[in-house]
C-alpha positions, 0 to 999 in steps of 0.5 A: 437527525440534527439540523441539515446545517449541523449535520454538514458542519460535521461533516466539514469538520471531519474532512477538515477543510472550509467546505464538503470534499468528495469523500466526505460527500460519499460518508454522508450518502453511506452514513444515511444508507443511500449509497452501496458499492453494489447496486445491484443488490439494493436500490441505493446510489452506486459510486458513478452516481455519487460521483456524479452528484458531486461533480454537478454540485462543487464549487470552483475550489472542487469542494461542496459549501451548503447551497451545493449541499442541500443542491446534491441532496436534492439530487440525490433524491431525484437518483434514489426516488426517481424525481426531484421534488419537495418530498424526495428531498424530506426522505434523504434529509432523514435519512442523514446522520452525524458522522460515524466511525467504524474503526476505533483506533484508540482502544 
């Protein structure tokens, strides 16, 4: 795991605006394997939860900056963990990873 900021310059970087979109919110959750479309299968966030997070989170541009950020990690740290405190908020933020592709188009 880099720095908390690196990893959400990536991020940014990768959604191509000035701030987190909602699906870039979604790739950071499902690149640190805390959200599945399935709920049932695993204890991850499901998509309303996601969602949700989001929407409690963005700014009045409907993006997230990094204060909404490190704010949505927390709760999803309250939703996966059960409560929203210092040591929910360490296991996401390990659980965080740079941006990954699962479709290779230049080959």
């Amino acid at each position: 795991m880099g720095d908390l900021k690196e990893i959400f310059a990536e991020y940014v970087k990768l959604g191509k605006q000035a701030e987190l979109t909602s699906a870039m919110w979604k790739k950071v959750l499902e690149d640190a394997e805390l959200s599945t479309k399935n709920r049932k299968k695993t204890n991850n966030l499901d998509g309303a939860e996601v969602d949700m997070i989001y929407t409690r989170c963005k700014t009045k541009q409907k993006t997230i900056n990094y204060e909404g950020f490190e704010k949505a990690l927390h709760q999803a740290g309250k939703a996966r963990f059960g409560e929203d405190n210092e040591e929910n908020f360490q296991k996401v933020v390990a659980s965080l990873k740079p941006p990954s592709f699962k479709h290779n188009r230049c080959r």
